[in-house]
N, C-alpha and C positions, 0 to 999 in steps of 0.2 A: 559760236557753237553750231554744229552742224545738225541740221534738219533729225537726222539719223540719231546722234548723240541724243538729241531733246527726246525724241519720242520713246529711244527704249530707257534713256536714263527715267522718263516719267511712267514708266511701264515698272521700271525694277523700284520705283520708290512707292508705287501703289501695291505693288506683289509683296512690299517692306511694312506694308501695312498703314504707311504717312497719309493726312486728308490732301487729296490734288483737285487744283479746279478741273470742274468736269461737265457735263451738259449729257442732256438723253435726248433721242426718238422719240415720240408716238408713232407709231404706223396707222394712217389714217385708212386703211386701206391693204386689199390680201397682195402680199409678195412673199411667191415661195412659201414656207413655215412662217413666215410670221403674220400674226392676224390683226385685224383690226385692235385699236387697245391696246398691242404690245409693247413696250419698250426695249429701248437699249442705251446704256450710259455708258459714254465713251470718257476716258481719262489722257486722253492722247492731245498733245497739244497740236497736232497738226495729223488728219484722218481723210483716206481718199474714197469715193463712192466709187463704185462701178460692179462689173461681170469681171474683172480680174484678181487672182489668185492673191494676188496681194495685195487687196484693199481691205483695209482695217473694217471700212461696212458694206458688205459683199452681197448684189445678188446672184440670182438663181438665174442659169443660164438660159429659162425660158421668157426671162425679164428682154423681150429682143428690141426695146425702145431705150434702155440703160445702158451706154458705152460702157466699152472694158475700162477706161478711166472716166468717169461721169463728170466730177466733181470734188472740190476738197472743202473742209471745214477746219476753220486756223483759230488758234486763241491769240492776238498778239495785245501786249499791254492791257490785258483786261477787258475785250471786247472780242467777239467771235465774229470770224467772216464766214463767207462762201463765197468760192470761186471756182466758177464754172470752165473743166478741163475739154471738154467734147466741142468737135465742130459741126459735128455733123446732127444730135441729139444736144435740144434746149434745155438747159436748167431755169424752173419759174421761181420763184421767191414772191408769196402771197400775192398770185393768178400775173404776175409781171415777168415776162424772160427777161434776164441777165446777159450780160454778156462781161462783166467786167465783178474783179474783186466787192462784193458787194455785207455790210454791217446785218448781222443778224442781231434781233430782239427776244425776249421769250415770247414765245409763242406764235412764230414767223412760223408760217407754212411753205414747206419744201414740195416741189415735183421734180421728176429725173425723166422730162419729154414731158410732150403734151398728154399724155395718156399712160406714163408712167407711176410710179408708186409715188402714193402722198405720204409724207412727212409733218409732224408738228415739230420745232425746235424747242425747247424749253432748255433755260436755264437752272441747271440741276443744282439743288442745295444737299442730293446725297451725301453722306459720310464715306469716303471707298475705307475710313477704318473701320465701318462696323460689318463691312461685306465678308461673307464665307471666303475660305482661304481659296476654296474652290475657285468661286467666283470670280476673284480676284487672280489665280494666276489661266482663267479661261481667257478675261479683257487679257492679258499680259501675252500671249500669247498671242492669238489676232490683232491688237492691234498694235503689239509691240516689236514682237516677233515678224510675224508672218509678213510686212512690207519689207524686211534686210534678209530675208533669210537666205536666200541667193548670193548674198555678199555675203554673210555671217560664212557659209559653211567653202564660199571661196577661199577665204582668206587662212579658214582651217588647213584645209587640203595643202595651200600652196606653204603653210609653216610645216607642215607634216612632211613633205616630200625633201623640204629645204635640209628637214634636221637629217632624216634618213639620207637624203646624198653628202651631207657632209661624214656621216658615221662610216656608210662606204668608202668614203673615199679616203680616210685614215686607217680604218682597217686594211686594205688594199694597200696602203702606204707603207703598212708596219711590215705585213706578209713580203713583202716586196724586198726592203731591206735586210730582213732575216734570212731569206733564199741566197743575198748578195754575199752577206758573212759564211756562210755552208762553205758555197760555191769556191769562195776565197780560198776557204781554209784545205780542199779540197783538189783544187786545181789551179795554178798560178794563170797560166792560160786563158782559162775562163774567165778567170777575174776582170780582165782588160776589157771583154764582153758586157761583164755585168756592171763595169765601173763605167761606161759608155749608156747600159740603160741606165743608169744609177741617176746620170745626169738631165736622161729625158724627164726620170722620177722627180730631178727636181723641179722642172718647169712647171709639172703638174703641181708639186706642193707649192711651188710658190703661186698657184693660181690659186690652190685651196687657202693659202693666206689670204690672199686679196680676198675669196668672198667672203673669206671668217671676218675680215677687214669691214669690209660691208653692213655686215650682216649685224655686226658689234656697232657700228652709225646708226643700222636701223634700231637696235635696241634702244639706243641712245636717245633717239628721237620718239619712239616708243616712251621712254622714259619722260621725257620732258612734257608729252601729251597728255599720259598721265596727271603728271603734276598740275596743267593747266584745269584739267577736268576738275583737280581734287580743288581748285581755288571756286571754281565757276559754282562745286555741287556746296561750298562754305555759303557761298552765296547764296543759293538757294535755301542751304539748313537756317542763316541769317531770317527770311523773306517768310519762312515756316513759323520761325517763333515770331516776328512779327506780326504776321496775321492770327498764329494764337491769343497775341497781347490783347491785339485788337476784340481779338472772339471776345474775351473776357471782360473787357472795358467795355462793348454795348452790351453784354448780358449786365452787365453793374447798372446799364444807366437803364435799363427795360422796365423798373418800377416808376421811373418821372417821365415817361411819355403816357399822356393820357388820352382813352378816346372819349370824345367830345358830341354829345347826342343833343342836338338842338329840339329843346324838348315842347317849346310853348312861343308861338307867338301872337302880339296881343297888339290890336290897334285901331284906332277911330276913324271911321269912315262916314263923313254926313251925318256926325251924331252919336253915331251906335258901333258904338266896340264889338270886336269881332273878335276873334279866339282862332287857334289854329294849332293845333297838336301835329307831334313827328316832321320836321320837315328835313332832317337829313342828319349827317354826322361831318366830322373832321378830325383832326388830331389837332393837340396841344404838348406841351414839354416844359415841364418845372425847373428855371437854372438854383442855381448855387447862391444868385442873393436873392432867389425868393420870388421872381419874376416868372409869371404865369406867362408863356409868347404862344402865340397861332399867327393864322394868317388873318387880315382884317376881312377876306370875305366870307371865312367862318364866322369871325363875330359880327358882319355886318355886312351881309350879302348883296342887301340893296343896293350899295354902290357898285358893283360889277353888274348890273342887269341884262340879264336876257328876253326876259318876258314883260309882257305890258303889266302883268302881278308888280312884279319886282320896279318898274316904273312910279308905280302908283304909290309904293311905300318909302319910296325913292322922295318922290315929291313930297309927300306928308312930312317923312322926316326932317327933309330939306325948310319947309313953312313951319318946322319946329309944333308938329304933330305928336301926337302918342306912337310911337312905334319902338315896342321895347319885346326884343329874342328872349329866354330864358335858357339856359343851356348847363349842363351836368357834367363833367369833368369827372371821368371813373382811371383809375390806376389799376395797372394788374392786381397788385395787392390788396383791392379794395377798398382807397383810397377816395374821396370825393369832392370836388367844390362845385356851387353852384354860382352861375355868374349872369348878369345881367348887361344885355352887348352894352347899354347905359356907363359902363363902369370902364370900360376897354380904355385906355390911351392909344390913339393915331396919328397920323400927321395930316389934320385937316386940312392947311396949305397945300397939299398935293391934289387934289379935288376940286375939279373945275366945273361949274356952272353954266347950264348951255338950258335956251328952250326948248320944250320937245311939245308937239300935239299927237293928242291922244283923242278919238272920239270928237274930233271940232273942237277940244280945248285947248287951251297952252296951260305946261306945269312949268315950273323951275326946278331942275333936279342939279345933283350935285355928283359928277361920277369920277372913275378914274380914268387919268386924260392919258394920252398916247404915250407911250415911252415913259409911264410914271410905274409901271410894275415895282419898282422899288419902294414903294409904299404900299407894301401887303403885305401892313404887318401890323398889331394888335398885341397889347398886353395890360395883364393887372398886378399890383402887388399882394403879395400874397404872407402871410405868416410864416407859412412854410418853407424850406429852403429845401432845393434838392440835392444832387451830385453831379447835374451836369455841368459843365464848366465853357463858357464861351471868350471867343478871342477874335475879336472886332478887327485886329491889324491884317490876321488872317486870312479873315474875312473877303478884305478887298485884295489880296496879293497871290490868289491861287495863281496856280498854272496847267497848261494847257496839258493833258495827258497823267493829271495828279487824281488818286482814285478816293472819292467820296462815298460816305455808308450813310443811307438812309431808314430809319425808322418809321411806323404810321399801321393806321386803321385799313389800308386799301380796302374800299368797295366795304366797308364797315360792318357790320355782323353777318353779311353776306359769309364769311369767311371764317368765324370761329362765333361761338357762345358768348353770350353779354356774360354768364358768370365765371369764366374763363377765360378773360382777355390778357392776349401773347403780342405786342405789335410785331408784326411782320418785317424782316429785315430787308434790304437787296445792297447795291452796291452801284454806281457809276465811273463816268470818266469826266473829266471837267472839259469842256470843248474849245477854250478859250483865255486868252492870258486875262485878269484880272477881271472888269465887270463890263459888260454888250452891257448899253439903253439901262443902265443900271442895275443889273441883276447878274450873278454868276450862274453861265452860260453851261448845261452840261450836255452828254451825249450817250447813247443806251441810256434813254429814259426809262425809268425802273418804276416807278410813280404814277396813281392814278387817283381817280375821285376815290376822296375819304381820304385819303393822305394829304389832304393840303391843311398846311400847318404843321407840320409835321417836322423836328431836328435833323440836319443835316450835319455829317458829321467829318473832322479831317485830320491825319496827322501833323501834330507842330514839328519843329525844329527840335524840341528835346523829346519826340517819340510819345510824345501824350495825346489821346485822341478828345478832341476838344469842339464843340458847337459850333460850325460857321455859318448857319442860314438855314432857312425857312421853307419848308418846300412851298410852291407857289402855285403854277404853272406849267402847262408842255402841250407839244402838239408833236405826233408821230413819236421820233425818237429823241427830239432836240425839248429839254427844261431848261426852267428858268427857277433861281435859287434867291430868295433876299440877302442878301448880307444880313447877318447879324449886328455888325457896325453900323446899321442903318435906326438901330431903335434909338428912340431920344427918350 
């Protein structure tokens, strides 16, 4: 399908009222009418920046560091690029110039030149069906419109001119033979004259056959172009109710993701027990037989250590010390367990023993060893049984470019009210056929602190959206996922 096709068919399906993936602006900074704070949400799968007439995000021609074609911003397979058009004016991507097709994040900061307009990118979770009709046929218009409209009103003119020379040229056709019959009837004389033009008449008609000839193939293929659209837009209508199913099947599963508030921890040090309230949050998610799953360094931090703290309780635990987390497990619904990291099941086998000194001492600690990320995972049995449904085979047999929905606390009441908790949804790409170093591999990392432990989710084979790992881990835009087939 053609560049052209996509953008105004996804123009006339958003002016139709349908949800389109879409993405907004900030304007970090004045250009033109727009001010600091302002947005703009674009539904076009493919949007070109600059100072020219036909760019879907257009500036003001006192922008003179912004080429007439700056820049484009592309949706392809569920991932947004930018790719910088100008040679002569830099495009930066968070204070870095481009030069090459380059993956946008939410909240990658754009520049158009080194002292051009700033941009924040976000990935937009608007609704374009709840947008005023207004609204909606203004995007349709700039960004659907306004880059064909040059072609659009060419290819007017040259059908307009095509029907009108041929209606000429049969009227002139008919006038023509009529005169012939007169004339006949009139003057025998004449007739031999007019039977002479009569014949140049026909060269002419037979050329106005051929382009009727023509003209009738172009329909033709007209016609069959058509038809190709009308499969391509099935597919689409297909791809719409799919991702409604899906809408609906994580709104089903949003009561058995819980945020998980490490509320107490408690531990002997030379004697004297020490106490320690608040030390962070994470997510957890209730399956279907009952099984309470996180990530093990929610329920048991110490083995991931960063700090000489997390050392030390590292080692206690290790010499089979007191060191016991307390932690609360709240559901949207108001749901609660409380759990003691003591209770978790892991795979202690994964966890390897190395000395460390600390202060002139040697401890014995227990961490998690290199390429063992696949063991970050943690669970309890629980009474309760949820709705989510996990599929271990899955698990291990993603594929590369297959799109995964993540649920979780991100950055944890930062983000919403403890007595109003919604987990936060996003979406990824899978970066990788089956499992890197043990762990499914993704890309457009969507996931940060307070989402580890957190359901990852994926469609089966029969169209079910079903459990297959853990959030874990990420650096930049590259995560790392547990398999779900990895609990024992």
């Amino acid at each position: 399908m053609s560049r052209a096709t996509q953008t105004i068919g996804a123009g006339f399906r958003a002016l139709g009222g349908a949800n389109m993936a879409s993405f907004s602006l900030e304007f970090l900074s004045q250009s033109g009418t727009r001010r600091p704070g302002s947005t703009e949400t674009i539904v076009v799968p493919y949007a070109e920046m600059g100072r020219d007439k036909s760019c879907a995000i257009r500036f003001d021609s006192s922008e003179t560091t912004v080429s007439r074609k700056h820049a484009s911003i592309s949706h392809e397979n569920g991932q947004y690029y930018i790719n910088p058009l100008s040679q002569t004016n830099q495009t930066v991507v968070n204070g870095v110039p481009i030069n090459t097709k380059t993956p946008l994040s939410n909240g990658s900061e754009i520049q158009l030149s080194s002292s051009g307009p700033r941009m924040r990118f976000l990935a937009s979770q608007t609704k374009t069906s709840t947008m005023r009709l207004t609204q909606r046929m203004q995007m349709f218009a700039a960004q659907s419109m306004r880059p064909y409209r040059t072609a659009i009103i060419s290819l007017t003119l040259i059908l307009i001119l095509s029907v009108s020379g041929l209606g000429y040229m049969l009227y002139e056709s008919k006038t023509q033979i009529g005169v012939l019959v007169t004339q006949n009837e009139i003057n025998k004389g004449e007739f031999e004259k007019q039977l002479a033009q009569q014949k140049k008449n026909k060269k002419a008609q037979d050329g106005l056959a051929l382009n009727i000839k023509n003209l009738s193939n172009q329909l033709i293929e007209t016609k069959n172009k058509l038809a190709e659209e009308q499969k391509a837009n099935a597919v689409i209508r297909k791809q719409v109710v799919l991702d409604e199913n899906i809408k609906k099947a994580l709104a089903d599963y949003e009561d058995d993701v819980y945020f998980v508030h490490m509320s107490k921890l408690v531990y002997n040090l030379n004697g004297e027990i020490m106490v320690v309230d608040g030390l962070g949050s994470g997510t957890g998610f209730l399956l279907d037989d009952g099984k309470f799953v996180t990530a093990l360094h929610v329920a048991e931090p110490w083995y991931f250590p960063g700090s000489d703290d997390e050392y030390i309780l590292n080692a206690l635990k290790t010499q089979g010390g007191l060191v016991e987390l307390t932690m609360v497990a709240t559901s949207p619904s108001g749901k609660k367990f409380t759990f003691s990291s003591n209770d978790f099941h892991f795979d202690k086998s994964a966890l390897q023993r190395k000395i460390i000194t600390m202060g002139g001492s040697e401890y014995m600690v227990r961490v998690n060893g290199k390429n063992t990320w696949g063991a970050d995972w943690a669970w309890i049995q629980t009474a309760e049984k949820g709705k989510i449904k996990a599929d271990a085979n899955l698990s291990y047999n993603m594929a590369d470019n297959d799109k995964v929905y993540v649920m979780g606390y991100t950055f944890g009441l930062s983000q919403q009210p403890a007595d109003k908790l919604n987990p936060l949804h996003s979406s990824m790409t899978i970066a990788q056929d089956g499992l890197t170093n043990g762990v499914v591999k993704v890309s457009g990392r969507s996931f940060d602190h307070g989402n580890s432990g957190g359901p990852v989710f994926a469609v089966n084979k029969n169209g079910e959206l079903v459990n297959i790992g853990i959030v874990s881990h990420g650096r930049e835009v590259i995560g790392g996922i547990v398999p779900i087939g990895n609990i024992k």
